[in-house]
N, C-alpha and C positions, 0 to 999 in steps of 0.2 A: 757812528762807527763802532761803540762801545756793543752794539749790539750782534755785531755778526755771529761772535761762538755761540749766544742762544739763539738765535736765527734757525743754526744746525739743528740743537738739537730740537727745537720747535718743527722742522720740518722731518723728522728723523721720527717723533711720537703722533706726526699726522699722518706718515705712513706705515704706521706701527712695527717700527727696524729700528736696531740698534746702530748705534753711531760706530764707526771705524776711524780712531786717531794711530795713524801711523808713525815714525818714527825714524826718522834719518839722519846719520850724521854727517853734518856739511863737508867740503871737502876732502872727502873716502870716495874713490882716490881719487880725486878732483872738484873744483868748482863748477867746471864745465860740466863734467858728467852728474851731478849734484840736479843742479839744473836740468839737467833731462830724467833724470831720475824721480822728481819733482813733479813733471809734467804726466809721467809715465802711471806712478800711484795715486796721482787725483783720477787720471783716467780709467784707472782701474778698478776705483768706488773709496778712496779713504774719504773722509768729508772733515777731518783735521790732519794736519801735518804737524807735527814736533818736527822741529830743525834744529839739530842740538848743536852748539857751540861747541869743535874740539877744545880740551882743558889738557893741562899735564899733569895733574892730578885726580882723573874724577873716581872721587873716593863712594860714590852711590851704584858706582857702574862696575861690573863683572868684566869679566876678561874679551870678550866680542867686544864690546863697546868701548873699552880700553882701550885695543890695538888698533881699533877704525880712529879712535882720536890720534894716534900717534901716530897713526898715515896721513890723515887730514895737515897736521903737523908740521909732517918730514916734507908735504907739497907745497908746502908755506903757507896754508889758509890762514886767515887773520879776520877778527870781528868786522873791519872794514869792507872788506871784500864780500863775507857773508852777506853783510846788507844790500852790497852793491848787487849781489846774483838776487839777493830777495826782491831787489826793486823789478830788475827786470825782469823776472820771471813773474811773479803777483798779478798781472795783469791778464795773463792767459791761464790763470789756474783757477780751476773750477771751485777750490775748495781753501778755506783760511789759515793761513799759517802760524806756531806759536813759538816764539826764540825759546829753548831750552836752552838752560846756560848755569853754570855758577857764579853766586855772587861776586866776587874775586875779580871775573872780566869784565862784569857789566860798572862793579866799582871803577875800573881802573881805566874804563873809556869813558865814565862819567853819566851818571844816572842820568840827568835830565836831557844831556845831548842824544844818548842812545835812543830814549823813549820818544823822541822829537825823529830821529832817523828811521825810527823803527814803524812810527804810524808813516812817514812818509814811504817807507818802502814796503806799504803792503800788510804791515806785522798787526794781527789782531790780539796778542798777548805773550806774555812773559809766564813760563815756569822756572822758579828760579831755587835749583833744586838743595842748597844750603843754605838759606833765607831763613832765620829762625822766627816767630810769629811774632815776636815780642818785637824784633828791630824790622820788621815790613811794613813797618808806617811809614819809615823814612822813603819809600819808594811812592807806597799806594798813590798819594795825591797828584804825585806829577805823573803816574801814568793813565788815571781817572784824566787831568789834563789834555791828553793825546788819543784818549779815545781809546787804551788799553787796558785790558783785563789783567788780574794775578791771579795763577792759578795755584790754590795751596794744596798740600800735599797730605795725606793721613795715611798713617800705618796702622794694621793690628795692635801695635805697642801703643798709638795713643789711648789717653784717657779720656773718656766721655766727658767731662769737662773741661778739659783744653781741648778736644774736636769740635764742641760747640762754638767756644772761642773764636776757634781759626774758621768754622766755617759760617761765622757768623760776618767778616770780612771776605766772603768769597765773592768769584763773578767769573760767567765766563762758563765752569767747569771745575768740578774738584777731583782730583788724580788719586786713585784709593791704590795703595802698594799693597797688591795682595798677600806678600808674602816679609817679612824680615829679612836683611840684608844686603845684596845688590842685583842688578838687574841679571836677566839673562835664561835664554827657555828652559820650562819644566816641563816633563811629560804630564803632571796632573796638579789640579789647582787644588788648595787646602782644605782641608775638613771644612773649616768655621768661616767659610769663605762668605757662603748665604746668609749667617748669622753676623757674621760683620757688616755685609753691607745695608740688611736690612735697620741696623739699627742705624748707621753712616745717614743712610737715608730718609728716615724717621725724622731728625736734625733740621734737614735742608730744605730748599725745593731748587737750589740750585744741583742741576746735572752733574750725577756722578760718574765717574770711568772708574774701571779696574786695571792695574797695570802690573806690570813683574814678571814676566814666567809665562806669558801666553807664547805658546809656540807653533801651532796647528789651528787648523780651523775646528776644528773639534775641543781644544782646550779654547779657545776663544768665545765658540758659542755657548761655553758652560757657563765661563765668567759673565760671560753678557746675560745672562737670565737673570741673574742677581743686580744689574747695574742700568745704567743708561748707555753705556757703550764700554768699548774695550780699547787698549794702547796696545798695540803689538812693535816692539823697537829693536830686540836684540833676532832676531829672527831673521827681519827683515835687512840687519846690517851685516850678517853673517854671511846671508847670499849675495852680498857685492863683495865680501871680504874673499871669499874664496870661488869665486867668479873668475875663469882666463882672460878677462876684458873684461870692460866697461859696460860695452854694450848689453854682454851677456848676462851681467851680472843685472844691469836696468831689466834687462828680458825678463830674468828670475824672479827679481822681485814682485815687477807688475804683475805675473802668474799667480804667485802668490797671495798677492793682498785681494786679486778676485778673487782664489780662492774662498777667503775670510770672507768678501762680502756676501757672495751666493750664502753659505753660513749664515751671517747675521738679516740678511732681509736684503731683497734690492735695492739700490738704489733710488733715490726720488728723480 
């Protein structure tokens, strides 16, 4: 089970395409439409989904992804229910899903129950996006347990000797933040974009993404020349945020994330 996120990108480097990890947050504005929104972006070519846990604090995330947690919120989503739409959905999805979450709710539903709910409903891994490296042992074991990945996180600011560190603990996928700060689209990716990842890469042979600021499929396939795939998250939660409906908004998205893929390589 432990093996599905490199499965991806194994089948992703045998058809020489970059990977598309998408990004949506659960109940905006709804579980139900979550769900269909879900079904809508694997069909449309993403080959990872981020499913991020609304928080009432997420201090990594920009103002897009901020208000989509506080509508997820106001509609009562809760980590239980997340997992219950993850179960039943997981089944009919083409492509693996990974909890994005802060540690705070995954502490307070209790590690080792979640990790146990979470391979049960589908979940091929945990991003868990204020997990410092030093205290991520206390998790690793019991999710290597259930047959889940951790995805660790690298920015520009880290130092080459704690990225070695951390991605020396990696699996799965490691999430490169292209940029300093919090999430949310940029019209152009940074100078020293190339020059970070190649060295990011140098490091590992575990698969790299770029994530932060990809907004277009044009800033997506720049990022991706430098990476093993791309995260696109505030983009895609902005067209359901300001979408007249649900369904519209599901419509928008799916348009979208083909966009990206035609960009990055077809699908396998």
């Amino acid at each position: 089970m432990q093996a599905r996120l490199s499965q991806v990108f194994d089948a992703c480097r045998a058809a020489d395409r970059k990977a598309l990890v998408a990004y949506v947050t659960a109940g905006d504005p709804s579980l139900a439409a979550t769900e269909q929104l879900l079904l809508a972006v694997a069909e449309a070519g993403a080959d990872i989904i981020e499913l991020g846990v609304p928080f009432s604090d997420p201090m990594a995330d920009g103002p897009v992804i901020q208000a989509a947690s506080q509508r997820a919120l106001a509609a009562g989503t809760t980590l239980p229910k997340i997992l219950e739409m993850a179960r039943r959905v997981s089944p009919k999805l083409s492509c693996p899903m990974v909890l994005f979450s802060y540690y705070n709710v995954l502490m307070q539903y209790g590690v080792e129950k979640l990790a146990a709910e979470s391979g049960a409903a589908g979940i091929a891994g945990w991003l868990v996006v204020d997990l410092p490296h030093e205290e991520a042992g206390e998790i690793d074991g019991v999710l290597r347990q259930h047959g889940l990945d951790r995805i660790p996180l690298l920015a520009p600011t880290t130092p080459p000797g704690r990225a070695r560190e951390i991605l020396r603990r990696a699996s799965g996928f490691v999430y490169y933040i292209t940029v300093a700060g919090v999430t949310g689209a940029r019209a152009e990716i940074p100078s020293d974009l190339a020059a970070n990842l190649k060295a990011i890469r140098g490091m590992t042979r575990t698969p790299v993404v770029a994530g932060f600021g990809v907004s277009s499929p044009e800033t997506a396939r720049k990022t991706a020349e430098h990476a093993d795939g791309v995260v696109v998250g505030s983009a895609i939660v902005r067209l359901m945020g300001e979408a007249p409906s649900p369904a519209e908004g599901i419509r928008r998205a799916a348009e979208f994330v083909a966009s990206l893929r035609r960009g990055l390589g077809t699908a396998c």
